[in-house]
N, C-alpha and C positions, 0 to 999 in steps of 0.2 A: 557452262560446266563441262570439265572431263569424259567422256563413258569410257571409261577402262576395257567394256568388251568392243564397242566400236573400236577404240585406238590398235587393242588387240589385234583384230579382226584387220585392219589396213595395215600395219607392220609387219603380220606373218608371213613366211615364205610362203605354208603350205597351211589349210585350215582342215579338219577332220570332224564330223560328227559319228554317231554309233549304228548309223545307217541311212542307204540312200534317201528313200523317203521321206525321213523326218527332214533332212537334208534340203530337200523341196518343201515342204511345211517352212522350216524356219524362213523362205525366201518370199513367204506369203504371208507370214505374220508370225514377227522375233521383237515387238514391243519397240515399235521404231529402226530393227537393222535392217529391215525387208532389201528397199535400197540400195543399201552398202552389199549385202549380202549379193545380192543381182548382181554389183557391178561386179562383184569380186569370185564369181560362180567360177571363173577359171581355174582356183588355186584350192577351192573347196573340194571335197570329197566325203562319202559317205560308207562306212568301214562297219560292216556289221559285228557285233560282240560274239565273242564263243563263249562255249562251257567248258568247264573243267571236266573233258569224259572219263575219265576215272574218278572222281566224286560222282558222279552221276553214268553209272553204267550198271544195267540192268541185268549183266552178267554176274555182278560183284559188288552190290550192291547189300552191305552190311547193313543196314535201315528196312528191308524188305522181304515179306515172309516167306515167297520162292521166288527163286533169283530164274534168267532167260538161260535156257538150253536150248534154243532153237525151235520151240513148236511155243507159236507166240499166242495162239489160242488159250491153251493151258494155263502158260503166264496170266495171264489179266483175269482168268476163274478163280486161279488160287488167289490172288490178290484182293482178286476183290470181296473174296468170301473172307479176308483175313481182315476186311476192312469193320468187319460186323460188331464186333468190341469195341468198338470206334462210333461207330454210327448205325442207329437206329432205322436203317434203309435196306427196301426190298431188293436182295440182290439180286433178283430175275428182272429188273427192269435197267434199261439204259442210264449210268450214273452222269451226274453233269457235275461236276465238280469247279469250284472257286477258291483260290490260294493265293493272299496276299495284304496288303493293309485295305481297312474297312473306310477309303477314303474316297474322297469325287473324283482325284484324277484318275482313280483305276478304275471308276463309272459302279463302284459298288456300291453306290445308294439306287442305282435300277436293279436293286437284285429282290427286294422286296415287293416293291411292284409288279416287278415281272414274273416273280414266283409265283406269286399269290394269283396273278390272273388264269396264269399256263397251268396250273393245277385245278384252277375253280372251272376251267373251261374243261378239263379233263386229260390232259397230258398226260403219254403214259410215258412216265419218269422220276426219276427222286433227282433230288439237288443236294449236295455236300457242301460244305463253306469252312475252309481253316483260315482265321486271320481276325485280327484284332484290329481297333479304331475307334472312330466316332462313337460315343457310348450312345448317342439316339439309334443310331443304324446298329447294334447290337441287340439295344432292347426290339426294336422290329423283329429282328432276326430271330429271337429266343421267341416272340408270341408266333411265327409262323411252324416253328418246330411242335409248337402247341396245337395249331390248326390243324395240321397237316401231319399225324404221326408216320412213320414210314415212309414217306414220300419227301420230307427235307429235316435235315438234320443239322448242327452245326457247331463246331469246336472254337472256341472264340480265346483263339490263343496264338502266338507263335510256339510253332513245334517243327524241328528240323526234319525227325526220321519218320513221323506222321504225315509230313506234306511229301517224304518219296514214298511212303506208303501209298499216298492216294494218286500220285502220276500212277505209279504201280496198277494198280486195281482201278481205277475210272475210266470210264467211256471215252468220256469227252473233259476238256476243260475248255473254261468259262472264263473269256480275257474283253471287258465290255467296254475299254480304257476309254477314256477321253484323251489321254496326252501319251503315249508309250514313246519314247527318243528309240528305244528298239525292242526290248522286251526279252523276257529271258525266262520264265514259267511255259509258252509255248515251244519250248527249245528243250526243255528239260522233259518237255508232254511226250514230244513227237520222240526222243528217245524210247521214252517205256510204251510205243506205239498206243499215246491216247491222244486224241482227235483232238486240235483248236478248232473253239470256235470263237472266232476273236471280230473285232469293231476293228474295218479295215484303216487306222491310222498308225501312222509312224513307222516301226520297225515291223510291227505285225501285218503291213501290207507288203512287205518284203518277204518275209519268211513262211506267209501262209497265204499259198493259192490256193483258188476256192476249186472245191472238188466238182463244180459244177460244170468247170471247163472243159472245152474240147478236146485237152492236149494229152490227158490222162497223165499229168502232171501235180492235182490236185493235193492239195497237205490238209485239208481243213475247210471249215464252214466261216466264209462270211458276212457281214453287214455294214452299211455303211452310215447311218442314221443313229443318232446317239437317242434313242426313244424306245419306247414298248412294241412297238408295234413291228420295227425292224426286226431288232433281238428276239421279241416272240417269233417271228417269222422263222428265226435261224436254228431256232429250239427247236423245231416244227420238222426242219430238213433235218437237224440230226439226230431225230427218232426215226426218222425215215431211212439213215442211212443206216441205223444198225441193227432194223429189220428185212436189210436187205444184205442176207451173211457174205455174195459176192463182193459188194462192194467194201464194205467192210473190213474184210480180209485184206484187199488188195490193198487198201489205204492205209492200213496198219501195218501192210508191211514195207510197203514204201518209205512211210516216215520216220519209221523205226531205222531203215538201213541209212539216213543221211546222216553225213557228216559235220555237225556244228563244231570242231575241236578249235582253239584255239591257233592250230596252225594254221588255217587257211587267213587268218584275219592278221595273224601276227604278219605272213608274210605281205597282205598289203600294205600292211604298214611299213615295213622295210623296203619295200617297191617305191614310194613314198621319200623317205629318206633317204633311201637310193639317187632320187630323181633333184633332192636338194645338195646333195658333197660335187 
C-alpha cells in the first residue's frame, strides 16, 4: 500500500514542522516515518508558529478589564480581581490556570488527580479551568469545585474574551500536554506576563526555558514526566516563585517583552523558499 505522507515526505523539496523540537519527536516516533524521517533530516526544518499580536496585546486588548500601561504589577491585580465574577477563587493566592479542550492529548485528565492531591496536601493555591470535553473529566471537575470552594473553580465552556481574561489576571498557566507539535496558549501567557508551566514536549520545550537555569534566560516552570508526582513537583516551584516578588517581577517582565509575531516565522519561511527558486 501507498502512504501518501511517506510518498509526501520523499518528493518534497523542503519539509517544515511548527517547531524544532516536535521536529526531533517525529524522528523518534511518526507511526512508522521515524526512518524516512532520519534519512531525510537534511531538507526538514522546524518553524515555530506566531501570534496575531494585535488580537492578543495587552495594551489593547478589548476582552480585558485594564488593558498594560507599563507598570505590569498593577496589570495582573486589576485582572485578576476582575476575574472574581468568574470565579470563585481567593485572590490573594497564586492562580494556576488551565485553557483549552478537556482531552488526553492536552494531558487534562491529570488535572483532577493532581488537584485534588496538591490541595489535600495543603498547597497554597487556587486552580481555574476554562474549556470543555470528555463529559467524565468535567463531571470530575465540577465535584472538585465542590470539595474544594475557593481554591478550584471551573468554567466548562469555550469563551473567547474569558480565556484573555484569565492570560490577563493568572499567575501561572497550566500546559501538562502529552502531544503539543508547538503550542500556542503559552505564547499568548507569556504575553500578558503570566508564567508557563508546561510538560517539556514538543513546541513547549522550545519556547519555555525553565527558570531554573543558570543563564537567567528562564520563561517558565518545567517537567518532564507525564505523572503526579512530576507536575506536583512543578506546582510546588511555582508557589515558590511567586512568593518570591524578585524573581517574579523579573520573569514577568521578561516574558512579557518577547516577541512571538508572526514576522519572525513568516520570515523563515521565505528564507526557505528562498533557498528552493
Amino acid at each position: 500500500a501507498i502512504n501518501p505522507m511517506a510518498t509526501a515526505i520523499k518528493c518534497a523539496w523542503r519539509v517544515t514542522t511548527v517547531s524544532p523540537n516536535y521536529l526531533k519527536e517525529l524522528e523518534q516516533q511518526s507511526n512508522g516515518l521515524e526512518l524516512l524521517l532520519q534519512h531525510e533530516q537534511h531538507k526538514c526544518t522546524g518553524i515555530l508558529n506566531g501570534i496575531d499580536a494585535q488580537v492578543w496585546d495587552p495594551e489593547a486588548d478589548p476582552f480585558i478589564a485594564a488593558r498594560l500601561n507599563g507598570k505590569l504589577d498593577a496589570f495582573k491585580i486589576a485582572n485578576k480581581q476582575a476575574l472574581a465574577k468568574h470565579f470563585k477563587l481567593d485572590p490573594k493566592l497564586p492562580w494556576i490556570t488551565f485553557i483549552g479542550r478537556l482531552v488526553g492529548e492536552k494531558g487534562a485528565d491529570l488535572l483532577p488527580g493532581l488537584v485534588s492531591r496538591a490541595l489535600h496536601n495543603g498547597l497554597q493555591a487556587a486552580f481555574a479551568v476554562l474549556g470543555a470535553g470528555d463529559p467524565g473529566l468535567q463531571d470530575a471537575l465540577r465535584q472538585l469545585s465542590y470539595r474544594f470552594p475557593g481554591r478550584f473553580d471551573a468554567a466548562l465552556e469555550y469563551n473567547e474574551g474569558l480565556a484573555h481574561q484569565l492570560y490577563a489576571g493568572s499567575d501561572f498557566i497550566f500546559m501538562p500536554s502529552r502531544v503539543e507539535p508547538c503550542g500556542l496558549n503559552q505564547l499568548y501567557a507569556m504575553r500578558y506576563g503570566t508564567i508557563p508551566i508546561v510538560r517539556a514536549v514538543g513546541g513547549l520545550a522550545d519556547t519555555v526555558p525553565d527558570i531554573g537555569e543558570p543563564n537567567d534566560q528562564g520563561r517558565g516552570i518545567r517537567f518532564t514526566h507525564f505523572d503526579l508526582d512530576d507536575a506536583n513537583l512543578a506546582l510546588y516551584r511555582a508557589v515558590q516563585c511567586y512568593h518570591n516578588p524578585e524573581v517574579l517581577a523579573e520573569v514577568r517582565e521578561r516574558i512579557a517583552a518577547l516577541d512571538f509575531s508572526w514576522e519572525k516565522a513568516a520570515a523563515e519561511y521565505i528564507d526557505i523558499y528562498d533557498q528552493m527558486i
